[in-house]
PyMOL Python script that loads the backbone (N, CA, C, O; Angstrom):
from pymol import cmd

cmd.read_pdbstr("""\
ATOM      1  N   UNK A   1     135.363 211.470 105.118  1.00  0.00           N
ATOM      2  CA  UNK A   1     135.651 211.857 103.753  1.00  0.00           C
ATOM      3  C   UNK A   1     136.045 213.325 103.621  1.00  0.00           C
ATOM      4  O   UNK A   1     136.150 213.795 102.488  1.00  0.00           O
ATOM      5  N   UNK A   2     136.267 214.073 104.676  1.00  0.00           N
ATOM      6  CA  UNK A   2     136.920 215.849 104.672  1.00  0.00           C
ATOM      7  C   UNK A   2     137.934 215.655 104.812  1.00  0.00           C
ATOM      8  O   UNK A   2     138.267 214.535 105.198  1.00  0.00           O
ATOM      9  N   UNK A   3     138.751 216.499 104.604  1.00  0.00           N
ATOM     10  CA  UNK A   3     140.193 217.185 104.961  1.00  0.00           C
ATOM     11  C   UNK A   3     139.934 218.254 105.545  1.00  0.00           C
ATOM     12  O   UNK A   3     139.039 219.054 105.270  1.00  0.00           O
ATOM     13  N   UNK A   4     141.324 218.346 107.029  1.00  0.00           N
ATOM     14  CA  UNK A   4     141.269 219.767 107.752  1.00  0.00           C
ATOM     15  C   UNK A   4     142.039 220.052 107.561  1.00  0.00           C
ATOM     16  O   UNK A   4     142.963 219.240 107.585  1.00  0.00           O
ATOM     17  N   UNK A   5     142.286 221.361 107.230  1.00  0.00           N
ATOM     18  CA  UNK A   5     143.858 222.045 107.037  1.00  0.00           C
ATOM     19  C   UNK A   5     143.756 223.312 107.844  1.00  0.00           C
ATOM     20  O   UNK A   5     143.046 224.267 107.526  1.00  0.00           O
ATOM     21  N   UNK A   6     144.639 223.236 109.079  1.00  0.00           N
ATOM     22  CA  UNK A   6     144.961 224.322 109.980  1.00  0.00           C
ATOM     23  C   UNK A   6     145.790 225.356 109.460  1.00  0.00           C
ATOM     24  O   UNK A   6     146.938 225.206 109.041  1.00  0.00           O
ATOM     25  N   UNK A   7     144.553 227.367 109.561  1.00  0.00           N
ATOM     26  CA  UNK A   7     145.115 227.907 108.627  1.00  0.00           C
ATOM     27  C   UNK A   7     145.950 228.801 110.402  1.00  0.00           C
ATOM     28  O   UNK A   7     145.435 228.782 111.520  1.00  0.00           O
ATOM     29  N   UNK A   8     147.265 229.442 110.006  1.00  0.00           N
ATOM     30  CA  UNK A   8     147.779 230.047 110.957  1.00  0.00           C
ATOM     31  C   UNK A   8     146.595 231.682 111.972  1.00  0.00           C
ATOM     32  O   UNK A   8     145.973 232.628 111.491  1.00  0.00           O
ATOM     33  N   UNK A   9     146.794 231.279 113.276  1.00  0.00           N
ATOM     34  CA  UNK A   9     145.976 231.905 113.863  1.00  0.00           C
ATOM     35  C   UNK A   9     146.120 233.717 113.293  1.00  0.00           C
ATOM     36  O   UNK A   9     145.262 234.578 113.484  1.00  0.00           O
ATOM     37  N   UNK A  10     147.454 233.908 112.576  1.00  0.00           N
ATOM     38  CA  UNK A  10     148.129 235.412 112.014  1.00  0.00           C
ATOM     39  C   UNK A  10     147.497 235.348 110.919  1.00  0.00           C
ATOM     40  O   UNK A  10     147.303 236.490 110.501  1.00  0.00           O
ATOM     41  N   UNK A  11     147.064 234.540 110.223  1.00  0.00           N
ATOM     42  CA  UNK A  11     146.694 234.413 108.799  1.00  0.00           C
ATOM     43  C   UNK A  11     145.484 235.861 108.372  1.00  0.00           C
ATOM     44  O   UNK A  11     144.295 235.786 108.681  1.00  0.00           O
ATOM     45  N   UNK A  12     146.047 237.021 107.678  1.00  0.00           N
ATOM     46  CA  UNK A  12     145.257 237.818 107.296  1.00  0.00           C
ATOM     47  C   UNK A  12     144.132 237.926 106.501  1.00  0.00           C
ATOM     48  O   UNK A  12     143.726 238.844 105.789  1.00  0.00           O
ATOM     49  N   UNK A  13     143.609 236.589 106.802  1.00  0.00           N
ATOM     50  CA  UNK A  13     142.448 236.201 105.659  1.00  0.00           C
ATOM     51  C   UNK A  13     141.107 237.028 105.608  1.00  0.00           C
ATOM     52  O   UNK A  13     140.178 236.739 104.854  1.00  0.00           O
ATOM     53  N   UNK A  14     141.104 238.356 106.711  1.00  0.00           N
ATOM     54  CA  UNK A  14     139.437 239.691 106.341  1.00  0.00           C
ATOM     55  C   UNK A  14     140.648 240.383 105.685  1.00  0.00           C
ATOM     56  O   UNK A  14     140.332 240.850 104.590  1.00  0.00           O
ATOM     57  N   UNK A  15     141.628 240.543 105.937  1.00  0.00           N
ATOM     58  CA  UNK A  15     142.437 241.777 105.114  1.00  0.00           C
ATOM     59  C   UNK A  15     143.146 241.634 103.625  1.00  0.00           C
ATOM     60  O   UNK A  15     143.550 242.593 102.968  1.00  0.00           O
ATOM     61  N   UNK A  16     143.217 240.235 103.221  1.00  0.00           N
ATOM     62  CA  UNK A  16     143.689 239.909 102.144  1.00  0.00           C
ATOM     63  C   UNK A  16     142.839 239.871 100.873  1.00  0.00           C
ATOM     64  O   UNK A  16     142.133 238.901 100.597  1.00  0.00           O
ATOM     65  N   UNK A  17     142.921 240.823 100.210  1.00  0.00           N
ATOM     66  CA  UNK A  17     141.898 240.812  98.576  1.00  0.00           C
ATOM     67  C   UNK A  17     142.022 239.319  98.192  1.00  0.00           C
ATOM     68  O   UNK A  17     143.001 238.579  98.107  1.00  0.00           O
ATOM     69  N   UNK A  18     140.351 239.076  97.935  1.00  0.00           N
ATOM     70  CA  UNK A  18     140.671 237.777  97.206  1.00  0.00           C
ATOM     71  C   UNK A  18     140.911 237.660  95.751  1.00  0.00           C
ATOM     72  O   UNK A  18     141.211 236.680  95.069  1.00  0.00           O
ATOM     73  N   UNK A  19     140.700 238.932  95.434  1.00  0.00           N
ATOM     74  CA  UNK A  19     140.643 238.422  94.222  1.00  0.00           C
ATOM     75  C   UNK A  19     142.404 239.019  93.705  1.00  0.00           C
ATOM     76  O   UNK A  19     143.310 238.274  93.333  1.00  0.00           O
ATOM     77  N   UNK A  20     142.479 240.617  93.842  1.00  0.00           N
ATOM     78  CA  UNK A  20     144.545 240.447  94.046  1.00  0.00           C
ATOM     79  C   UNK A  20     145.858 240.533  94.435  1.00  0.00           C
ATOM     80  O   UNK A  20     146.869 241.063  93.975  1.00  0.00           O
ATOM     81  N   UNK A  21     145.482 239.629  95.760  1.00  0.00           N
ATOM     82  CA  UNK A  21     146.111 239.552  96.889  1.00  0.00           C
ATOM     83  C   UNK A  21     146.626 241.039  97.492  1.00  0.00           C
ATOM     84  O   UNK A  21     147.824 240.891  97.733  1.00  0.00           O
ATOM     85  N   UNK A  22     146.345 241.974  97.726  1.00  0.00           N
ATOM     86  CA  UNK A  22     146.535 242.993  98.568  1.00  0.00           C
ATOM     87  C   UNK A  22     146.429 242.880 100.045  1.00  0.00           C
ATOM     88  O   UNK A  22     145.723 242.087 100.667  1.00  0.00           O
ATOM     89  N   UNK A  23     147.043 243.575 100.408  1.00  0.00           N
ATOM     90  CA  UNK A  23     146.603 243.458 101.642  1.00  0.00           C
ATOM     91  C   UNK A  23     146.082 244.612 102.868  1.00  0.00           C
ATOM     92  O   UNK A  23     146.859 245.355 103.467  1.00  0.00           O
ATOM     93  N   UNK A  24     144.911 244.573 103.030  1.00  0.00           N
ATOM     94  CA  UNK A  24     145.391 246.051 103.859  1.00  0.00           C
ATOM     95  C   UNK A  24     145.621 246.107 105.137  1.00  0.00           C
ATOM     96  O   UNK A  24     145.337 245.249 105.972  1.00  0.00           O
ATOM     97  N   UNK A  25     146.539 247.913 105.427  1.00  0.00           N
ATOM     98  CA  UNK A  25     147.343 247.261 106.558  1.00  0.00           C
ATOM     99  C   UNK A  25     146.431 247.494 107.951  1.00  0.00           C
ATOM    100  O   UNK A  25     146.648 246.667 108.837  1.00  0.00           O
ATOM    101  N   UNK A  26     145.663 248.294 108.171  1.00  0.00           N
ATOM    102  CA  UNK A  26     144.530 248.153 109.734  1.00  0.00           C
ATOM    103  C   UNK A  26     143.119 248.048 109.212  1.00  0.00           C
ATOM    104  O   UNK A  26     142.611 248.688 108.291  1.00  0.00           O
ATOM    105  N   UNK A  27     142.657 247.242 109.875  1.00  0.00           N
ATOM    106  CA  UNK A  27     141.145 247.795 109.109  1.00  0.00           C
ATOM    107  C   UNK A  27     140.374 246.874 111.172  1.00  0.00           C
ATOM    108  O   UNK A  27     140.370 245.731 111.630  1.00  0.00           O
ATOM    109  N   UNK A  28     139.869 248.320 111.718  1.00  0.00           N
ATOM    110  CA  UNK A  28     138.777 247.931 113.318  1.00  0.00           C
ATOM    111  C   UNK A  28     137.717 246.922 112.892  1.00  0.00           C
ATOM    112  O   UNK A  28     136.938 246.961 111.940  1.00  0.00           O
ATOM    113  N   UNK A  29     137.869 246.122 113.726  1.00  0.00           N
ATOM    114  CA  UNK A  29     137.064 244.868 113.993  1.00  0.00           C
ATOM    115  C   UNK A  29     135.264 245.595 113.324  1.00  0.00           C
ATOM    116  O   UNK A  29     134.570 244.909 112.575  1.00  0.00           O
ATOM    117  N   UNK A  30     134.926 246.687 113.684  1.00  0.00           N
ATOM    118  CA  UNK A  30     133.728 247.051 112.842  1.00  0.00           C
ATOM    119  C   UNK A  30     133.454 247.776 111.500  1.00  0.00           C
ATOM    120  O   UNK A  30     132.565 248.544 111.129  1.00  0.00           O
ATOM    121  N   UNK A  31     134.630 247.206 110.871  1.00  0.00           N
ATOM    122  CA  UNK A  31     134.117 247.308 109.528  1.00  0.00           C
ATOM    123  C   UNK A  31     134.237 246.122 108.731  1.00  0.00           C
ATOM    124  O   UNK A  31     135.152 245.319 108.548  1.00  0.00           O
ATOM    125  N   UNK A  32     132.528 246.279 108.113  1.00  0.00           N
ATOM    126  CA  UNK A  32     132.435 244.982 107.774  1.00  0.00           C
ATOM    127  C   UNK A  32     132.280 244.991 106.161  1.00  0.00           C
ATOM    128  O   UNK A  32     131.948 244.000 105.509  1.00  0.00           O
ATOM    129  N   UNK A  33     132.511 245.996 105.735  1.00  0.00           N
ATOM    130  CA  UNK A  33     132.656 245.888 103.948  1.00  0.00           C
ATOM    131  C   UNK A  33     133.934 246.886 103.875  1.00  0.00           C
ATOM    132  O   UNK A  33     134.125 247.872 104.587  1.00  0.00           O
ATOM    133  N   UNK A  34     134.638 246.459 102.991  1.00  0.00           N
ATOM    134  CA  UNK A  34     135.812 247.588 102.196  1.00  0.00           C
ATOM    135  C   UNK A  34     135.801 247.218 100.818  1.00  0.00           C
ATOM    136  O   UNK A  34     135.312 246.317 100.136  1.00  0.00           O
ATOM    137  N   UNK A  35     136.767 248.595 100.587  1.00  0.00           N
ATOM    138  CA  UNK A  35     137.096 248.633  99.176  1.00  0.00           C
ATOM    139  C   UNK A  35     138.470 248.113  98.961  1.00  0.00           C
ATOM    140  O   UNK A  35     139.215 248.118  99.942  1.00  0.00           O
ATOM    141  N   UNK A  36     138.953 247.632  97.747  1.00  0.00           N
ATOM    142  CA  UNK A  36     140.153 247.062  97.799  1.00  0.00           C
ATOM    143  C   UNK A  36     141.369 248.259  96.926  1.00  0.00           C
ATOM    144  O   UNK A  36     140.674 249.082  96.331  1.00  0.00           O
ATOM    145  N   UNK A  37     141.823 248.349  96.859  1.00  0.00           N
ATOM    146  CA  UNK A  37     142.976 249.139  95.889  1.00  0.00           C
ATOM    147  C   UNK A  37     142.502 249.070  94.120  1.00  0.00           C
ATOM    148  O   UNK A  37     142.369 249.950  93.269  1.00  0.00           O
ATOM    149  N   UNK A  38     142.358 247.740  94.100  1.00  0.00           N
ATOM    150  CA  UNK A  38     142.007 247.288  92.928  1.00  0.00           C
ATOM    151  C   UNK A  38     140.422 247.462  92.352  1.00  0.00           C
ATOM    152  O   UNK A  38     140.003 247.084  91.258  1.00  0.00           O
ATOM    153  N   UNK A  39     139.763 248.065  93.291  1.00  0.00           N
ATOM    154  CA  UNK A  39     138.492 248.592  93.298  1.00  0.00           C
ATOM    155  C   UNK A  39     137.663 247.486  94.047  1.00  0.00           C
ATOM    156  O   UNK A  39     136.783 248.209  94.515  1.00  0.00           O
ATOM    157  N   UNK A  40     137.382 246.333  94.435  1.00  0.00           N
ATOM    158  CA  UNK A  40     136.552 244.951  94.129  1.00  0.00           C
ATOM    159  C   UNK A  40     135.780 245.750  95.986  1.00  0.00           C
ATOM    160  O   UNK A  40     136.461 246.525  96.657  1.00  0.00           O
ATOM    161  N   UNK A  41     134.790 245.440  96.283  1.00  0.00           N
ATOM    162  CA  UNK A  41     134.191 245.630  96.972  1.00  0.00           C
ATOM    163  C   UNK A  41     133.829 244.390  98.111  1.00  0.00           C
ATOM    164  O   UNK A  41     132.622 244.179  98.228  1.00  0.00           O
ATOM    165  N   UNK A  42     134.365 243.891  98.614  1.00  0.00           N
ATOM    166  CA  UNK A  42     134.335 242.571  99.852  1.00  0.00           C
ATOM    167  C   UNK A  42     134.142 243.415 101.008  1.00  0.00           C
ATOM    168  O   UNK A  42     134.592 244.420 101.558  1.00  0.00           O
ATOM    169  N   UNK A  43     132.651 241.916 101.185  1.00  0.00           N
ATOM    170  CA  UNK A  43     132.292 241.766 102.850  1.00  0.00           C
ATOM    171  C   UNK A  43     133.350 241.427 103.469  1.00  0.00           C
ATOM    172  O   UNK A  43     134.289 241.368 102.675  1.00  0.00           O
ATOM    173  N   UNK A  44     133.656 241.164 104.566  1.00  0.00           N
ATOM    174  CA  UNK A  44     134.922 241.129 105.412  1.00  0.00           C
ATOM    175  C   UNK A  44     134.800 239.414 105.662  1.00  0.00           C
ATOM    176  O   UNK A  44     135.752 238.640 105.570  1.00  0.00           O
ATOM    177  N   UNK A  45     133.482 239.061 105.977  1.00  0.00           N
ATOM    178  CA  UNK A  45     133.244 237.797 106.533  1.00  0.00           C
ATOM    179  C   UNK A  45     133.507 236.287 105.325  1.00  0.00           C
ATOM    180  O   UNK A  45     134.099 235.225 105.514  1.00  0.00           O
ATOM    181  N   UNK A  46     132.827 236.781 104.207  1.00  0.00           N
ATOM    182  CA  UNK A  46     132.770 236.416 103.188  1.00  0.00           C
ATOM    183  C   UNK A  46     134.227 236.413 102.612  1.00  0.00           C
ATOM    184  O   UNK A  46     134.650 235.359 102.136  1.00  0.00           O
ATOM    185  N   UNK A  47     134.852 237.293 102.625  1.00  0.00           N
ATOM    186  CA  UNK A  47     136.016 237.666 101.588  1.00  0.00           C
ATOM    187  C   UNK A  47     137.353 236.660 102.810  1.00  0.00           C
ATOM    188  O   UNK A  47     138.439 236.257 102.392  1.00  0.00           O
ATOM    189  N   UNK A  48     136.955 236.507 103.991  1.00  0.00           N
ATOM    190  CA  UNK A  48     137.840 235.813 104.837  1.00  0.00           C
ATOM    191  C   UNK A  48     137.276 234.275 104.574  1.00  0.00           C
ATOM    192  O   UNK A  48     138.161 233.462 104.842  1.00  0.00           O
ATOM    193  N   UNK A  49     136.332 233.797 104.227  1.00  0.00           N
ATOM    194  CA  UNK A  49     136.051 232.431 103.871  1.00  0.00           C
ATOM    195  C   UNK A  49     136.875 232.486 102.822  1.00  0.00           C
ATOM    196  O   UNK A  49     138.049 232.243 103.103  1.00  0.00           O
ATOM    197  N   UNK A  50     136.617 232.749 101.591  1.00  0.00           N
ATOM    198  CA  UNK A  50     137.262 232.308 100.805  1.00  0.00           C
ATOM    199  C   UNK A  50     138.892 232.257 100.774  1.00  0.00           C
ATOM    200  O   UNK A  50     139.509 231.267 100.381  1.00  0.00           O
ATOM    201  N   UNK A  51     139.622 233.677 101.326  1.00  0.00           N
ATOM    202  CA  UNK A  51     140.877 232.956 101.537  1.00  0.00           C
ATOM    203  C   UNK A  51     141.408 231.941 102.296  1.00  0.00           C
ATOM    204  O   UNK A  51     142.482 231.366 102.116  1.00  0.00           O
ATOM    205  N   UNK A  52     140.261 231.681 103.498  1.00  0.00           N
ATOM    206  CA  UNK A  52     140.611 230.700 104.352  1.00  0.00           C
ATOM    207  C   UNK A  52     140.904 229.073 103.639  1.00  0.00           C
ATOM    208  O   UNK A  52     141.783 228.220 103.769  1.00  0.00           O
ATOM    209  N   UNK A  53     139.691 229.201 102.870  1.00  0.00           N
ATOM    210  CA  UNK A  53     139.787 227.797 101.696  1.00  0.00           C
ATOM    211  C   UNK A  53     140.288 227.667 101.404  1.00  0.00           C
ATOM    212  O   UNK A  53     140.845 226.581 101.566  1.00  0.00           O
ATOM    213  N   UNK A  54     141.021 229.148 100.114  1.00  0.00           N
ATOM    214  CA  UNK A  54     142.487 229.144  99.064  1.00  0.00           C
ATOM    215  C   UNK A  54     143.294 228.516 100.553  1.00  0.00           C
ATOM    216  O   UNK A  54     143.172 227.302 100.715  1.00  0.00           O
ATOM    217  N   UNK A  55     144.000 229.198 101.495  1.00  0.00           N
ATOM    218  CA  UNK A  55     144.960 228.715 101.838  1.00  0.00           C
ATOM    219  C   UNK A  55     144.915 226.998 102.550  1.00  0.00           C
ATOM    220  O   UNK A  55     145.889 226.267 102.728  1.00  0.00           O
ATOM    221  N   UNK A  56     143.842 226.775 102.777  1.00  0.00           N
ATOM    222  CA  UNK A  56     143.959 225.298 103.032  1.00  0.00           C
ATOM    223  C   UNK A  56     144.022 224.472 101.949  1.00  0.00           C
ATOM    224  O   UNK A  56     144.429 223.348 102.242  1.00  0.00           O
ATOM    225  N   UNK A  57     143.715 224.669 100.604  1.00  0.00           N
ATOM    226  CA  UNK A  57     143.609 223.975  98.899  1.00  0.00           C
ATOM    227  C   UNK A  57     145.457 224.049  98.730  1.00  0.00           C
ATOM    228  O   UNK A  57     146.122 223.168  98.187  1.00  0.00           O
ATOM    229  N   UNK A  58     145.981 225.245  99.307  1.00  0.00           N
ATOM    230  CA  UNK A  58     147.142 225.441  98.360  1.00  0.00           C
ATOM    231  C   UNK A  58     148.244 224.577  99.176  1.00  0.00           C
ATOM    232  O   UNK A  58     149.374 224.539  98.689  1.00  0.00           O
ATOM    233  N   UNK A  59     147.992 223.875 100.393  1.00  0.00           N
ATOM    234  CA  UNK A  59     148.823 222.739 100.817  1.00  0.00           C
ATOM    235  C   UNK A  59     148.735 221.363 100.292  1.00  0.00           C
ATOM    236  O   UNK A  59     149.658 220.549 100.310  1.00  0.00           O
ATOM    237  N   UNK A  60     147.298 221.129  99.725  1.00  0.00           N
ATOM    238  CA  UNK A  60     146.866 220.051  98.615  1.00  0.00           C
ATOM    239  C   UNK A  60     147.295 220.100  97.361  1.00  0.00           C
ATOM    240  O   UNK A  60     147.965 219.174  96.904  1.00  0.00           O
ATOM    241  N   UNK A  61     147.014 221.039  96.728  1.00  0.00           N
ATOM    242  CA  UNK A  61     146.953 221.518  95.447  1.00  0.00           C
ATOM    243  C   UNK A  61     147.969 221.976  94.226  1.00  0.00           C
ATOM    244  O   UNK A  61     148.196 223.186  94.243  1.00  0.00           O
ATOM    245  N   UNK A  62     148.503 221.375  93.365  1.00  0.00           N
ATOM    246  CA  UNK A  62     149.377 222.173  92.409  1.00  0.00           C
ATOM    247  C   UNK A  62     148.786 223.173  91.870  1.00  0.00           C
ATOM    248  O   UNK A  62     147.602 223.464  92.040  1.00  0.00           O
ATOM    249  N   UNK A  63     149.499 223.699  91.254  1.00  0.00           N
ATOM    250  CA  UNK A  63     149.093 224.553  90.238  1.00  0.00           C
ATOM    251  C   UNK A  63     148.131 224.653  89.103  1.00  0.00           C
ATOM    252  O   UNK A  63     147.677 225.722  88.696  1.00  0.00           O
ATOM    253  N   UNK A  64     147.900 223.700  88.708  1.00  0.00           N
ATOM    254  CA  UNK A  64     146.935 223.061  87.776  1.00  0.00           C
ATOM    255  C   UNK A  64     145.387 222.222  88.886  1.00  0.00           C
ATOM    256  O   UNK A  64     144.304 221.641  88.801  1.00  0.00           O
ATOM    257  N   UNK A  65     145.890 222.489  89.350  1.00  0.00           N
ATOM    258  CA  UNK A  65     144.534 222.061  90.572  1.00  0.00           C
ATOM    259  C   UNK A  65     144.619 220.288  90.582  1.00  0.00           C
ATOM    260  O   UNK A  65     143.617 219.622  90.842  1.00  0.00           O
ATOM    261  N   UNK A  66     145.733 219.762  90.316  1.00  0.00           N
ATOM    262  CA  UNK A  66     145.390 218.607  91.160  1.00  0.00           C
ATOM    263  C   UNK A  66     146.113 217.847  92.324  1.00  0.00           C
ATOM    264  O   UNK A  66     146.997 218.445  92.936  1.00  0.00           O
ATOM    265  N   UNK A  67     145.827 216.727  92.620  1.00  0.00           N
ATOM    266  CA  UNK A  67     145.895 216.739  94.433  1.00  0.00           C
ATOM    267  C   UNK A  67     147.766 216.461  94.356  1.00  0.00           C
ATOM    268  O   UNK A  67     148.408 215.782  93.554  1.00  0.00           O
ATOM    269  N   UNK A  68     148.066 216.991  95.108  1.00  0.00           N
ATOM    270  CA  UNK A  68     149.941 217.145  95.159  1.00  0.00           C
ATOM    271  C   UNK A  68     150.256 215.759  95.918  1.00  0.00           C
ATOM    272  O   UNK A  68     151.422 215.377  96.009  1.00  0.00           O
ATOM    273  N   UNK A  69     149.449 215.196  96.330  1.00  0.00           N
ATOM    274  CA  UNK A  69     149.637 213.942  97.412  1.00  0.00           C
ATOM    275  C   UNK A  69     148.812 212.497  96.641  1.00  0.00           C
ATOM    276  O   UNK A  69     147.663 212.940  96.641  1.00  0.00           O
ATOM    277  N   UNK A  70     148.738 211.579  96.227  1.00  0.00           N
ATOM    278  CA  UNK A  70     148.112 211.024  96.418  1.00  0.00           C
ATOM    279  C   UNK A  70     147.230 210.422  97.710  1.00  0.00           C
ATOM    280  O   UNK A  70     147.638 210.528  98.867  1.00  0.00           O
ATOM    281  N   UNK A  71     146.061 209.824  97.382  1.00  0.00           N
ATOM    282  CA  UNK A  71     145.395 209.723  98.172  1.00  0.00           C
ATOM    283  C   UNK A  71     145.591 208.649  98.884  1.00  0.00           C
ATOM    284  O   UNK A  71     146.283 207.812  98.303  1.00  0.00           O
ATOM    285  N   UNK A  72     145.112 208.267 100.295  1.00  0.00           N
ATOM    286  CA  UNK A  72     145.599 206.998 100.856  1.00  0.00           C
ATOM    287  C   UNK A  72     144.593 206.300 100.846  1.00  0.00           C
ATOM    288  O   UNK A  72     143.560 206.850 101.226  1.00  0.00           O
ATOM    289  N   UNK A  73     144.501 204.468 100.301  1.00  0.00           N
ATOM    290  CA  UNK A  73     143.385 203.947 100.027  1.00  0.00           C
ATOM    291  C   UNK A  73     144.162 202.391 100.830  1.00  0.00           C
ATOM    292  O   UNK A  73     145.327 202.384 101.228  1.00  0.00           O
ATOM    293  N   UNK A  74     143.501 201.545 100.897  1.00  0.00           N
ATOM    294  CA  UNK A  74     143.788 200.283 101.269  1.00  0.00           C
ATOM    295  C   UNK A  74     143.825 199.233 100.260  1.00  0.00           C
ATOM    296  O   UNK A  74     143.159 198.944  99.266  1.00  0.00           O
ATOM    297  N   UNK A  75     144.939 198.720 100.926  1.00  0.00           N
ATOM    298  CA  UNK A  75     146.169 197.570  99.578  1.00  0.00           C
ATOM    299  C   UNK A  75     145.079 196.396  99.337  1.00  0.00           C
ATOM    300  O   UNK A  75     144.350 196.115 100.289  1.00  0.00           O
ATOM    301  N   UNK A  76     145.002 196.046  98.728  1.00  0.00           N
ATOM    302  CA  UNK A  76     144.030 194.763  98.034  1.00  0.00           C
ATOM    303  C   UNK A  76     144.172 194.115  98.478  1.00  0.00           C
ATOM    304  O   UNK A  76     144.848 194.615  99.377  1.00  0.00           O
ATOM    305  N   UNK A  77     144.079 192.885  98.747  1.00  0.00           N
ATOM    306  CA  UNK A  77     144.250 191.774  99.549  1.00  0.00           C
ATOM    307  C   UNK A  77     145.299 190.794  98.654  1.00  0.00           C
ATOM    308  O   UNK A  77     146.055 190.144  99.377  1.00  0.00           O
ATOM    309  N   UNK A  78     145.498 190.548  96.988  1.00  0.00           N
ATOM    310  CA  UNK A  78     146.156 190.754  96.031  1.00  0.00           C
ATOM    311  C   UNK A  78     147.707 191.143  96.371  1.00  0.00           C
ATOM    312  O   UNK A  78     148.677 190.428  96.120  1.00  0.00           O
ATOM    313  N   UNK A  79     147.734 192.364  96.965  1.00  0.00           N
ATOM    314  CA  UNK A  79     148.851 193.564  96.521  1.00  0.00           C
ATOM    315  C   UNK A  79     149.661 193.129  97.981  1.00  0.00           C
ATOM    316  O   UNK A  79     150.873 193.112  98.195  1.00  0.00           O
ATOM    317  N   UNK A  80     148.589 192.805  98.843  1.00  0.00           N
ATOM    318  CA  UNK A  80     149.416 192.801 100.413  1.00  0.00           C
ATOM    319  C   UNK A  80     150.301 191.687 100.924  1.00  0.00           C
ATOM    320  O   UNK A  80     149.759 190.581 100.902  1.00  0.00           O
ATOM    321  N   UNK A  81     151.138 191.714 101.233  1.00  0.00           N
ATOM    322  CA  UNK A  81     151.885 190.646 101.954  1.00  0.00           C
ATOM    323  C   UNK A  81     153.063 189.393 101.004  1.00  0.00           C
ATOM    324  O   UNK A  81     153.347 189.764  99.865  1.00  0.00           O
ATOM    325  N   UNK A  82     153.359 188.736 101.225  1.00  0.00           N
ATOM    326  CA  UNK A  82     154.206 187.997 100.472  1.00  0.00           C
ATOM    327  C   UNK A  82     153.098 186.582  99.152  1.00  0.00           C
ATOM    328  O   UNK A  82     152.691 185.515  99.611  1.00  0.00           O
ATOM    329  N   UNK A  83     152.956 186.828  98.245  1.00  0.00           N
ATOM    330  CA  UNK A  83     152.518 185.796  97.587  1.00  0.00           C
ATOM    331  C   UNK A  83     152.867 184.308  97.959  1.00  0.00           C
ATOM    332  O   UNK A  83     152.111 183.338  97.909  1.00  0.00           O
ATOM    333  N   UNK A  84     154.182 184.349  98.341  1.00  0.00           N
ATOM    334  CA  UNK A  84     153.963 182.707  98.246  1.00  0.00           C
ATOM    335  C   UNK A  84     154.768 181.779  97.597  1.00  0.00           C
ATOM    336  O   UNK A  84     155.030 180.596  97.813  1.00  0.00           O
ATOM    337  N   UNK A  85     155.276 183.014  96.303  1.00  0.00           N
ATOM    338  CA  UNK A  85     156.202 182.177  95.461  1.00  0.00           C
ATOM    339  C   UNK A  85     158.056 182.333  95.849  1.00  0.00           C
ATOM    340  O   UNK A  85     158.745 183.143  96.470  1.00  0.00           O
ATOM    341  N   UNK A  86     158.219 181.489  95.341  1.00  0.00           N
ATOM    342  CA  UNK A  86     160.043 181.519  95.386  1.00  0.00           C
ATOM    343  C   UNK A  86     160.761 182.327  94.675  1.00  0.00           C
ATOM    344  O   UNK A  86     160.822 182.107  93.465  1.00  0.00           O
ATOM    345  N   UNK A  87     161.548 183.565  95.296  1.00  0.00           N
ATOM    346  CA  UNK A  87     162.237 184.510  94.587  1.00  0.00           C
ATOM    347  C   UNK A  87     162.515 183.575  93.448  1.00  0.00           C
ATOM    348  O   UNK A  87     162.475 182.349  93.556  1.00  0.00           O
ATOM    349  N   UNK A  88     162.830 184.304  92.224  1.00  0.00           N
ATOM    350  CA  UNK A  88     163.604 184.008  91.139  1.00  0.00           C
ATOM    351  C   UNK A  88     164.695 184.635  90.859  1.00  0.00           C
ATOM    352  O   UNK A  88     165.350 184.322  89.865  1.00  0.00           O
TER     353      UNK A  88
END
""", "prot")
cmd.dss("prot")
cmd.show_as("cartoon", "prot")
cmd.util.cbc("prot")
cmd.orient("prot")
């Protein structure tokens, strides 16, 4: 019942503000809180989960948040195969 969505191994998801989209451009593997431009204060670890999510939602997801795909379910037993009757 999950979905995996493979995010790109480049994907700047500790450097990308989550909250407005900035990005910054170096930040050494030991720093583990920054400040953003926009002021917002993100853990590095934390602030990379959540874009990791956004970008796996936004291959599902419209704009309005619902699923861009329908879902795949199994044909009724009803729905499947030829009924039986004679074209008309």
């Amino acid at each position: 019942g999950r979905t995996f969505a493979k995010v790109s191994r480049w994907f700047p998801s500790s450097k990308l503000c989550s909250v407005c989209g900035a990005v910054t451009e170096a930040m050494p593997l030991q720093v583990r809180e920054w400040i953003c431009v926009c002021g917002v204060v993100h853990d590095r670890d934390i602030n990379a989960a959540i874009n990791i999510l956004a970008a796996g939602r936004a291959d599902r997801l419209n704009a309005c948040g619902g699923l861009v795909r329908p879902s795949f379910e199994m044909a009724q037993s009803r729905e499947a195969g030829s009924h039986g009757s004679a074209a008309a």
